[in-house]
C-alpha positions in Angstrom: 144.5 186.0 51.7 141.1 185.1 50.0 142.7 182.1 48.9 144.0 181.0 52.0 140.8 181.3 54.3 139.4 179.5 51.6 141.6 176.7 51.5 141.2 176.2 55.5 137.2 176.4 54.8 138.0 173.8 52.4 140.5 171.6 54.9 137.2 172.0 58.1 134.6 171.0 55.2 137.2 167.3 55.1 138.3 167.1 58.2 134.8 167.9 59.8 132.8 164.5 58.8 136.2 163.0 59.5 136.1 163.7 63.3 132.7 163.1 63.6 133.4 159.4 62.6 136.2 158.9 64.4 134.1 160.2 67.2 131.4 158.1 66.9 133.5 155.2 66.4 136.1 155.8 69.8 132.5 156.5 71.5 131.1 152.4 69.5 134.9 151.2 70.9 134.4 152.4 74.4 130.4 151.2 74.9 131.6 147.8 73.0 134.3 147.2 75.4 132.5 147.8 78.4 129.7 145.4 77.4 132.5 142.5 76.4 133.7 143.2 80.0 130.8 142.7 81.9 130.2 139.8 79.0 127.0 141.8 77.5 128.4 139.6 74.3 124.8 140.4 72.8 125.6 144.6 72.7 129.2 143.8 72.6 128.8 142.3 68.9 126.3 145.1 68.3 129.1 148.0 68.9 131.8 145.9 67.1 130.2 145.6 64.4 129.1 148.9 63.7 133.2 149.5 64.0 134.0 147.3 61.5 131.3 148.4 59.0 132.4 151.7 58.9 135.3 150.3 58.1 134.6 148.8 55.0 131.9 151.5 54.3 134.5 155.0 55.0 137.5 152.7 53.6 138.4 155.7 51.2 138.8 158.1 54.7 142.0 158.4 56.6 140.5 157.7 60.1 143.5 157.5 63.0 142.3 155.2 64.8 141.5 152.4 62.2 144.6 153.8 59.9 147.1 153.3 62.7 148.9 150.2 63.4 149.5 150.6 66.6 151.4 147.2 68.4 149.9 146.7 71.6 149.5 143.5 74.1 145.6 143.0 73.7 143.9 140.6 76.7 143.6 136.7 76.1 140.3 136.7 74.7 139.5 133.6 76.1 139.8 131.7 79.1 142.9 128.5 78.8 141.3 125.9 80.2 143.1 124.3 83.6 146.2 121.9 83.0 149.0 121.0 85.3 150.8 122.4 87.3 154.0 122.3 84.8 151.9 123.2 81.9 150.0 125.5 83.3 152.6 128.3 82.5 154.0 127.6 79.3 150.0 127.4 77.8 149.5 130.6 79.4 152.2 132.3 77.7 151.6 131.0 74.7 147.9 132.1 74.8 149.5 135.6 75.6 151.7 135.6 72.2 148.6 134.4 70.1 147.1 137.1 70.9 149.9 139.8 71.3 151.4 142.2 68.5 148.1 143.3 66.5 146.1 145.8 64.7 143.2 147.7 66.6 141.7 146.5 63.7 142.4 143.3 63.8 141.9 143.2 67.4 138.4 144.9 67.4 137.5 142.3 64.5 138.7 138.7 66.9 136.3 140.9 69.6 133.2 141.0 67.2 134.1 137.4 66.7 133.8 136.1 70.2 131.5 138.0 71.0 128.9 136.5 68.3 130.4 132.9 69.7 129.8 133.9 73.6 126.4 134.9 72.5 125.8 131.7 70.5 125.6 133.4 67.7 126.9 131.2 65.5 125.7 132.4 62.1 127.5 135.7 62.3 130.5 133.8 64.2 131.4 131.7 61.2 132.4 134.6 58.7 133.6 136.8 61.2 136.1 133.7 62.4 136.9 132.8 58.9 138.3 136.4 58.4 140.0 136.3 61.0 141.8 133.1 59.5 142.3 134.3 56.5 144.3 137.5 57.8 146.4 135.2 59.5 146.9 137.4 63.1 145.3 135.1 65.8 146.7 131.7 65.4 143.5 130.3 67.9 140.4 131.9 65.0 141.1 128.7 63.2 140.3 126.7 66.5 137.4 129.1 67.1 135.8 129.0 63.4 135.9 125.3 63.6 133.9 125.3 66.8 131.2 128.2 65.2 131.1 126.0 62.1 130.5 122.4 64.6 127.5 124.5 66.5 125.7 125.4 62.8 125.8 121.5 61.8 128.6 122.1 59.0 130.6 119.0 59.8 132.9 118.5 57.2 133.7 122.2 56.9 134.5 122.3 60.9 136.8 119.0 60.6 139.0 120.4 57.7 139.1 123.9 59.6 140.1 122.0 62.6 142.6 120.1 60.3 144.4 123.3 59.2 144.3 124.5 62.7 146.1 121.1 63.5 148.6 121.6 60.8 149.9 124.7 61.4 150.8 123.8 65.3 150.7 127.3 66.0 147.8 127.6 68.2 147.3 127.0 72.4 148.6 123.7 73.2 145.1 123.3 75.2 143.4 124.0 71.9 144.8 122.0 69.7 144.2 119.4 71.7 140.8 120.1 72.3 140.9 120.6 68.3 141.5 117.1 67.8 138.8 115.7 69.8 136.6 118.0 67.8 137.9 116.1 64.9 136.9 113.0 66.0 133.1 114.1 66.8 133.2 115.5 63.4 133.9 112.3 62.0 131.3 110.6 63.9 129.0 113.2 63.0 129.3 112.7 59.0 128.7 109.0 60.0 132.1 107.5 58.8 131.6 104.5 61.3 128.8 102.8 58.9 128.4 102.3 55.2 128.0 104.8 53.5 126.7 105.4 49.5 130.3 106.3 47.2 130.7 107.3 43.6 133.2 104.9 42.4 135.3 105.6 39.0 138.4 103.8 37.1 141.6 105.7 37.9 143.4 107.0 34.2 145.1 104.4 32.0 148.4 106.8 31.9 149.4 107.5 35.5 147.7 104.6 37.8 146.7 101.5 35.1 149.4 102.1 32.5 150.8 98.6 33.4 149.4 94.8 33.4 148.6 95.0 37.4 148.4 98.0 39.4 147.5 98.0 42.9 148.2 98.6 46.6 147.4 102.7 46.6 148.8 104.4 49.9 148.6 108.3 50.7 152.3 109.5 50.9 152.3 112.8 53.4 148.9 113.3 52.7 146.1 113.9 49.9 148.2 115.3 47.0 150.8 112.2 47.2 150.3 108.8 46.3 152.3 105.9 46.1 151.3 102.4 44.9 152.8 99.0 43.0 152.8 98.6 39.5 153.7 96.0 36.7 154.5 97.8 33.3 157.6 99.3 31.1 160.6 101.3 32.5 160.4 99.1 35.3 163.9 98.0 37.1 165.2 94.8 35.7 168.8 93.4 36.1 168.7 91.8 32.1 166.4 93.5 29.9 166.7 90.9 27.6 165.9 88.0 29.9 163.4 89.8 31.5 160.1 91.7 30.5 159.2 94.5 33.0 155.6 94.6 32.5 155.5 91.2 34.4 158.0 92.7 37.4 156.1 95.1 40.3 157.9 98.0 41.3 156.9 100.7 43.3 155.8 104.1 42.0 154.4 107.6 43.5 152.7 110.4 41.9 151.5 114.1 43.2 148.3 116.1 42.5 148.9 118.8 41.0 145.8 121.4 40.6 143.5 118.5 39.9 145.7 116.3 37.4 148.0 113.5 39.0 151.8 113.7 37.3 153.6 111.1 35.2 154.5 108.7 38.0 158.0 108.2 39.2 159.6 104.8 39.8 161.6 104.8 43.3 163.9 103.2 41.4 167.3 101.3 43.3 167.5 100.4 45.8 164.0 100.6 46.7 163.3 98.6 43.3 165.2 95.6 42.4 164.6 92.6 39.5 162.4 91.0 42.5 159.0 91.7 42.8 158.4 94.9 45.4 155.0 96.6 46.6 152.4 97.5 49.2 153.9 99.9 51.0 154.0 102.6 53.5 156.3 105.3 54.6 156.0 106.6 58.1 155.4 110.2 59.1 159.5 109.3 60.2 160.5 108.7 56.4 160.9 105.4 56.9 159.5 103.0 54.1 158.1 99.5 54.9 157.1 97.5 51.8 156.9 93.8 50.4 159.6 92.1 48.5 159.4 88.6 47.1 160.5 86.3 44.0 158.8 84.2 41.4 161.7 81.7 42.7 160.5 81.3 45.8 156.7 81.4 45.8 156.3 80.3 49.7 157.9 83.5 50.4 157.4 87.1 51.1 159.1 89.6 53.8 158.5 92.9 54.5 161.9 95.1 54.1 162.3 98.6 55.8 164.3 101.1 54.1 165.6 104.7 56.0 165.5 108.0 53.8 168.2 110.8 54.0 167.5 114.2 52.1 165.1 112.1 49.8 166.9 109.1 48.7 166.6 106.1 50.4 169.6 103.7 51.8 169.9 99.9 51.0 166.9 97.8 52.5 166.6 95.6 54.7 164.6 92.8 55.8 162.8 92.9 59.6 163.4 90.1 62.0 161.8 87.1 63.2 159.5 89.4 65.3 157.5 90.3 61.9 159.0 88.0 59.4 159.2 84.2 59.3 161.0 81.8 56.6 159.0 79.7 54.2 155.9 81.8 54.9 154.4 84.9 53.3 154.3 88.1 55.5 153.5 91.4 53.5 151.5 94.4 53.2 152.5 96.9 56.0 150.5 99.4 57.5 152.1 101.6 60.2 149.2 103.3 62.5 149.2 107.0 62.3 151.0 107.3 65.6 153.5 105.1 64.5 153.1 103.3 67.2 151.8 100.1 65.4 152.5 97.9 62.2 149.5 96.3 60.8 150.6 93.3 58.1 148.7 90.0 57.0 151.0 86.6 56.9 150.2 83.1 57.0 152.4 82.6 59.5 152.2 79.5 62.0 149.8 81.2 64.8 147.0 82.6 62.7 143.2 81.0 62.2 143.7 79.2 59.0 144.9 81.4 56.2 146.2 84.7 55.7 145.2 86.7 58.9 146.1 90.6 60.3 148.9 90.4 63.0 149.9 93.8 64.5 153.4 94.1 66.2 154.4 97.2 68.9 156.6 100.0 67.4 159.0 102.2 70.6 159.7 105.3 70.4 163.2 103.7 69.5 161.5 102.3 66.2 162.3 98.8 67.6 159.5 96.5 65.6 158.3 93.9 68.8 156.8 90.5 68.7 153.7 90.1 66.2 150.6 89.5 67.9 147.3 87.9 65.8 144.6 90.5 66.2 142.5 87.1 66.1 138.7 86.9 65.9 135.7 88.3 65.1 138.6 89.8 62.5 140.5 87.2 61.4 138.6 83.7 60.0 139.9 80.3 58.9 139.9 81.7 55.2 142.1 84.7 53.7 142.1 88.4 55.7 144.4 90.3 53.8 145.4 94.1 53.3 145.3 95.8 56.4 144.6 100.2 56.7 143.9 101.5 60.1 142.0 105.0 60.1 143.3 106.3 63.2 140.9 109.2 63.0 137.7 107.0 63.6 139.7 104.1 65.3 138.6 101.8 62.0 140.5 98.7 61.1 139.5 98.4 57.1 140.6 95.2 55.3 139.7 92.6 52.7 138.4 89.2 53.2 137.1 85.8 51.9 136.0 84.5 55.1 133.4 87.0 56.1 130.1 87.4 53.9 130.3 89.1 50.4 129.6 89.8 47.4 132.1 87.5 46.1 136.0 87.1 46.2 138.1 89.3 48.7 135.3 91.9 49.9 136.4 95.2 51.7 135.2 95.0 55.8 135.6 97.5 58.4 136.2 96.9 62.3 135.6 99.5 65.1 138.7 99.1 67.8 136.7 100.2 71.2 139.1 102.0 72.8 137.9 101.3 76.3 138.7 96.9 75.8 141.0 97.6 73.1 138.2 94.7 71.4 137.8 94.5 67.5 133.7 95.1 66.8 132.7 92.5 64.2 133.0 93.3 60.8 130.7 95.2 58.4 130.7 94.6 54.8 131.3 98.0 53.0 128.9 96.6 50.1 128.8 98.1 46.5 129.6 99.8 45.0 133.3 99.5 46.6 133.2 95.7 46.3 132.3 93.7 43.4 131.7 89.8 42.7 135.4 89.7 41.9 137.9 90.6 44.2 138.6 94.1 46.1 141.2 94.9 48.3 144.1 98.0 49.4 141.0 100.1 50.4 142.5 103.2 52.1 140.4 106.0 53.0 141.9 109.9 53.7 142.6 111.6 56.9 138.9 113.5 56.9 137.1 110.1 55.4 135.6 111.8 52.6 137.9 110.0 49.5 140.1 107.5 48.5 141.0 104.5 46.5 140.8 100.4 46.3 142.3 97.9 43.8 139.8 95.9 42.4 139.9 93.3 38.9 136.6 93.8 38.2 137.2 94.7 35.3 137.5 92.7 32.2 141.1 92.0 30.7 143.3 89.7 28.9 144.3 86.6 31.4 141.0 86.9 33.6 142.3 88.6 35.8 144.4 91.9 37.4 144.2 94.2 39.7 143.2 98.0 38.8 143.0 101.1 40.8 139.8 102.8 41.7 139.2 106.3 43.6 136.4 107.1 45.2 134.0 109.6 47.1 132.1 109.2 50.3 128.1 110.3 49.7 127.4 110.9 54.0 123.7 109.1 54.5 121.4 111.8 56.1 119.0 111.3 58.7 116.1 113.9 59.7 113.2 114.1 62.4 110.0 116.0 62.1 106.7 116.4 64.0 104.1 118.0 66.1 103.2 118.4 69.7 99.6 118.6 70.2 97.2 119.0 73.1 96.2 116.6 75.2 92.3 117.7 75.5 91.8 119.9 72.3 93.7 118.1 69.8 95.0 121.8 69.6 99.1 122.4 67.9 101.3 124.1 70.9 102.9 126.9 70.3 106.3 127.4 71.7 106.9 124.1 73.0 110.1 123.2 73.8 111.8 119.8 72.2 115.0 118.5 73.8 117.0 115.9 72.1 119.7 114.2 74.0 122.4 111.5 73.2 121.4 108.9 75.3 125.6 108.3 75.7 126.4 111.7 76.5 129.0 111.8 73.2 127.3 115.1 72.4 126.0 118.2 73.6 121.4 118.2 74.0 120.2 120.2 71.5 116.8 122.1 71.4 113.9 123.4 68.9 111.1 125.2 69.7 107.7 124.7 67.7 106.5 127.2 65.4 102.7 128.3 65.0 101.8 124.6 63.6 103.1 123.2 66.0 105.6 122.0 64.2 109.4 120.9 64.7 112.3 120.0 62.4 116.3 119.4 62.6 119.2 117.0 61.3 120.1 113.9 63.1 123.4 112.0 63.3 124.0 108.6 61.9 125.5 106.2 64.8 123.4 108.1 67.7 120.4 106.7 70.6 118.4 109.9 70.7 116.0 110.8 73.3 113.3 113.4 73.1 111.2 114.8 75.2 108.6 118.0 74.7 108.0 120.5 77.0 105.6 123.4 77.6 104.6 125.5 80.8 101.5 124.4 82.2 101.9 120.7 80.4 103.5 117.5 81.9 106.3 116.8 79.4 105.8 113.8 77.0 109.4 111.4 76.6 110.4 109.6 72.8 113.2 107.9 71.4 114.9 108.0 68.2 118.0 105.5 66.6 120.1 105.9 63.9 122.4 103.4 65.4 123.3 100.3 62.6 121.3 102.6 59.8 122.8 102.6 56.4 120.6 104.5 54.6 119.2 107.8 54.5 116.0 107.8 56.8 113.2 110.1 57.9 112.3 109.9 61.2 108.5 111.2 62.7 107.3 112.1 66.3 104.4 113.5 67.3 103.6 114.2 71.1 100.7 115.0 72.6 100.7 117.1 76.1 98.4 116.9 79.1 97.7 120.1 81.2 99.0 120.1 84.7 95.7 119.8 86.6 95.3 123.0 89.3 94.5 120.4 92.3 96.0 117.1 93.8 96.8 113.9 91.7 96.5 110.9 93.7 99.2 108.5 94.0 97.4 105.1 93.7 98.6 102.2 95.7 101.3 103.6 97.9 101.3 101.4 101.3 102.7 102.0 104.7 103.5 99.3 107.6 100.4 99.1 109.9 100.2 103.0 112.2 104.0 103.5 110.5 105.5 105.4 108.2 107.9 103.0 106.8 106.9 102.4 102.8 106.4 98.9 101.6 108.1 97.3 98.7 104.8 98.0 96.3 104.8 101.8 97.0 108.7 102.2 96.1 107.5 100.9 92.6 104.8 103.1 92.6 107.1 106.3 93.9 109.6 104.9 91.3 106.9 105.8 88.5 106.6 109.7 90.2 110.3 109.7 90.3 110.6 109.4 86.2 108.2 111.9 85.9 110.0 114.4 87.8 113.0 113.5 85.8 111.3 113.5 82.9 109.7 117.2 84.0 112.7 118.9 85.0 111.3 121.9 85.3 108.7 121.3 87.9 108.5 121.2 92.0 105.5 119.4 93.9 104.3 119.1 97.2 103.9 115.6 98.1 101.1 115.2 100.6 100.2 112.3 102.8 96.6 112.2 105.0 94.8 109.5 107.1 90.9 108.8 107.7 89.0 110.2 110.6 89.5 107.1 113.4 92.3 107.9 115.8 93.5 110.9 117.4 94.0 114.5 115.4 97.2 114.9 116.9 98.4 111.4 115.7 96.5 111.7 112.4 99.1 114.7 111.8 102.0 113.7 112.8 101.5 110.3 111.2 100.6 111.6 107.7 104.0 113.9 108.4 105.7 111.5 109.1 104.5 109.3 105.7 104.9 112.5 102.8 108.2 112.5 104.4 109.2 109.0 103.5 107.9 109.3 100.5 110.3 112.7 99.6 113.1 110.7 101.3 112.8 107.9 98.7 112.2 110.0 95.8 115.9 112.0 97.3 117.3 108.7 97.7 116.5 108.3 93.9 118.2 111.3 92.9 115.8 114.0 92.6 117.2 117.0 93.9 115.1 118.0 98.0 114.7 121.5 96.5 112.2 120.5 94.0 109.8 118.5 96.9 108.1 119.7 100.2 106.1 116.8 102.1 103.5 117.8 103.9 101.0 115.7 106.2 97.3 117.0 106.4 96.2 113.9 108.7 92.1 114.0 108.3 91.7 117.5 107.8 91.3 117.2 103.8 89.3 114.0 103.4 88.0 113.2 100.2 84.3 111.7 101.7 83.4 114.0 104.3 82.9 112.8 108.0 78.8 113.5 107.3 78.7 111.2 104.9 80.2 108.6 106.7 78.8 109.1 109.7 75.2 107.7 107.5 77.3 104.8 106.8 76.8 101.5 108.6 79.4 100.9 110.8 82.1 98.6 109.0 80.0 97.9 106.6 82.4 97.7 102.6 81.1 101.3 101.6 82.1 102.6 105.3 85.3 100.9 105.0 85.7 102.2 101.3 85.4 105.1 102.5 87.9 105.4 104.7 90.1 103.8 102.6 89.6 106.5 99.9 90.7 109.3 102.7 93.8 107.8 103.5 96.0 108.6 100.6 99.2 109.9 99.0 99.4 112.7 96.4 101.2 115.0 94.4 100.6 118.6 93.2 102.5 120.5 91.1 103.4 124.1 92.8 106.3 125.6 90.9 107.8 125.5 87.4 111.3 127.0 86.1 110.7 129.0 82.9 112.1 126.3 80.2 113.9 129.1 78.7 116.2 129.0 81.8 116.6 125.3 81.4 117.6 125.9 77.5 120.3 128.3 77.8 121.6 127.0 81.2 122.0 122.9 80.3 
């Protein structure tokens, strides 16, 4: 009996700190919940989080609610954002199922997550989101932890988060296409529109350069698959005795594995043949597009297609008149990543003088149209060759004699604007991807960050062959520091707020606020028009501008700005003019207004009153309702100009505030200059500031 009272003594002493956990934890549940519903995200993370770190802190205790694996429907956690009509649904649902079928765990852990995000947390929202990836429940965290990762500056991390995202097509359909126009502001934002420093190194003498040329390097289904051309033994000949395959190009392809690229395999028939075949490209549809010509017939080169079925490939055969033409040389493919367009360079009758790029239409049939020059600033009267589109940054890159250079082909780039569907002119890519010699078959991957070019800068026997060359991107950095000062004092501001804005709205403001020095620091992007401004209550605000636009080097950037109180009374507006005894504003005083009118937009945080008043001659009455009658005009214009009537009151004072006293005047002789300057001086237009929205507001609401 002893025993047995003992043994429930012992069972109360266990189960005892077990209920008071789970009790404090259903009680951190309950107060987290209610604060995500009335989105209190700041005490909503603060609950959550205490869940999960008893969690990992009590994981030897059998807790019921945390053990059990319940199934439930949990709430979308986020709001889809509209679409039509006759998508509307279908995303819907699909938002449902991404977040359906779950662990309370796993459920309260997404919560933590979004709730850090929804409070801008974004420090906390990165690791929370990437565990969330990694045990694989909501398909949307890998949208989400992209985003968190975007909002703390990590660029490259967020675009190859968004790229798995992308991959695994599991996500919102909203999403993932909001996920791949995050991509694309990634990109810009690790500056992959301008030259950037690379690391440049010799690709291995036993996979890439085993042969007496090797060139033409194209990613094959991604990173981890290469294909490319190659002159060297085992190749396909038709009489090995007649013919030496070292001196015969045939295509290859190799695959990463780990970090060491395998023995390459040769396509062999009937990709290969005893002619010469290379540069190539196969299609996201399995469709392979590559060169073919003879030493017989040195005029001529045509691009072949060849269809794949369960891996092997059926007999080629050479495109039409649309792409190729007899007695010319047409080679080099590139198919777009949409496959919506084939890039190949041809001397062709049509061109500038040369080899130049031509682009033909693909359908969604695959039916190759009519070839269309892509003509100037791209193409020149000398050689463009080599053509690789990077859909991801709309970049044209290719190789040229015609442009300037270091020597030889050179590597150039060529924005496509999107809007014109216009080629930008070209920018040479400069060392240490070219050379004095000639470099070409530069293709870049999908995030911009590696890749490879042929080059024969190097040395070898005959004075010249191509070899291949991998390399990595080095992203230029740009920074901006400074102070904001006082005006008066010389004094550093505490607290003051710094706003810095794309000047084309292709990204979200961003803002810093100055430490006890005064002091301000943050990354910029390369390929931005920045404007500043600095802000502090009680200051007029102080504008700047910074460009990284064209830069191709790593810069640091300084502004200082120095602030000028708001003064406590009126601030005269010199020079505005009215008709004779009207209120209609003259040409001159709309460029004055024009000058109060940047300064409230400049000062977005301030309202005035905008006050108008006459001399002493004339009426009282009239005086009033004439100086009314003028402030108005003067707010009407400055409405007109797009400052918002809320921020403004006009008010007319007439004689009743005059600068010079009537007593003073009254000494004067009559219409004598210091009478009439006197009454000059009283009639007047002014400004004074008499409100001012906290800048905190303005940072959390913009």
């Amino acid at each position: 009996m002893k025993s047995a009272i003992k043994l429930v003594y012992f069972f109360i002493f266990l189960a005892g700190p077990l209920l008071i956990f789970s009790q404090s934890k259903k009680v951190w549940i309950d107060l987290a919940d209610e604060a995500y519903g009335r989105r209190d995200y700041a005490n909503a993370a603060l609950y959550y989080s205490k869940v999960v770190d008893d969690t990992s802190a009590l994981r030897s205790y059998v807790i019921p609610y945390q053990a059990q694996l319940v199934n439930l429907n949990m709430p979308s956690l986020f709001k889809v954002p509209e679409l039509s009509s006759t998508r509307r649904k279908d995303s819907t649902n699909l938002a449902k199922e991404n977040v359906a079928k779950t662990s309370k765990y796993d459920f309260i852990l997404y919560r933590l997550a979004q709730s850090y995000r929804l409070n801008f947390d974004y420090s906390h929202a990165v690791p929370a989101f990437k565990t969330c990836v990694e045990r694989n429940v909501y398909a949307d965290a890998g949208y989400f932890y992209g985003l968190s990762l975007m909002n703390e500056k990590q660029y490259q991390e967020a675009l190859t988060a968004f790229d798995t995202y992308l991959e695994a097509r599991k996500g919102t359909d909203s999403l993932l296409l909001l996920a791949a126009k995050r991509e694309t502001w990634c990109f810009f934002a690790l500056d992959s529109l301008i030259p950037r420093k690379a690391s440049i190194h010799l690709m291995d003498t036993f996979v890439f350069n085993a042969g007496t040329s090797n060139f033409a390097p194209m990613y094959y289904g991604g990173d981890d698959k290469v294909l490319f051309t190659s002159a060297r033994k085992g190749g396909v000949v038709t009489d090995p005795e007649k013919q030496d395959a070292r001196y015969f190009c045939d295509l290859y392809f190799t695959t990463l594995d780990d970090t060491i690229w395998q023995r390459p395999i040769n396509f062999g028939r009937p990709i290969n043949t005893s002619l010469h075949e290379g540069a190539a490209v196969v299609t996201p549809d399995e469709v392979m597009l590559f060169t073919r010509w003879s030493n017989n017939s040195r005029n001529e080169a045509f691009i072949y297609m060849a269809r794949t079925s369960g891996g092997k490939f059926f007999d080629a055969m050479k495109l039409n008149t649309n792409v190729n033409r007899p007695g010319y040389k047409t080679q080099q493919p590139f198919v777009s990543e949409d496959g919506k367009n084939l890039f190949f360079s041809s001397n062709r009758p049509g061109g500038k003088g040369g080899f130049d790029i031509w682009m033909s239409p693909i359908d969604e049939n695959g039916f190759i149209g009519e070839a269309t020059n892509i003509g100037v600033p791209v193409n020149t009267e000398a050689d463009e060759v080599t053509p690789f589109f990077h859909d991801l940054s709309k970049t044209l890159y290719f190789s040229s004699n015609g442009h300037p250079g270091l020597g030889g082909l050179d590597v150039l780039k060529s924005s496509l604007n999107v809007d014109d569907s216009m080629y930008q002119v070209p920018v040479n890519l400069n060392a240490p991807i070219n050379s004095p010699k000639d470099d070409s078959y530069y293709i870049t991957n999908h995030l911009g960050t590696k890749g490879f070019v042929a080059s024969d800068r190097k040395d070898c026997e005959g004075g010249h062959c191509y070899n291949i060359y991998s390399y990595n991107n080095d992203p230029i950095k740009f920074d901006l520091d400074g102070h904001v000062y006082d005006g008066k004092s010389g004094d550093p501001i505490v607290s003051a707020l710094v706003t810095i804005k794309d000047v084309h709205d292709r990204d979200e403001p961003f803002y810093i606020v100055t430490d006890e020095e005064g002091y301000y620091k943050t990354d910029l992007k390369a390929n931005f028009e920045y404007f500043l401004k600095a802000q502090k209550s009680k200051y007029f605000g102080r504008p700047a501008s910074v460009v990284t636009e064209g830069l191709t080097d790593s810069k640091h950037f300084e502004e200082n700005f120095v602030l000028d109180k708001i003064p406590e009374g009126d601030i005269e507006i010199e020079g505005v003019e009215y008709d004779f005894n009207k209120a209609t504003l003259r040409p001159k005083s709309m460029e004055i207004l024009d000058k109060i009118v940047d300064l409230l937009q400049l000062n977005d945080n301030l309202s005035i009153e905008l006050s108008s008043h006459t001399d002493s001659r004339g009426n009282d009455q009239y005086n009033l309702k004439l100086s009314q009658a003028r402030a108005q005009s003067c707010v009407d214009y400055m409405i007109f100009k797009g400052i918002s009537k809320k921020r403004m009151i006009a008010h007319g004072y007439g004689e009743s505030r005059p600068i010079i006293p009537q007593t003073q005047i009254d000494k004067m002789v009559d219409k004598s200059p210091e009478f009439e300057a006197a009454h000059q001086k009283n009639r007047r237009t002014a400004f004074k500031v008499i409100g001012e929205t906290s800048l905190n507001l303005i940072n959390t609401t913009k």
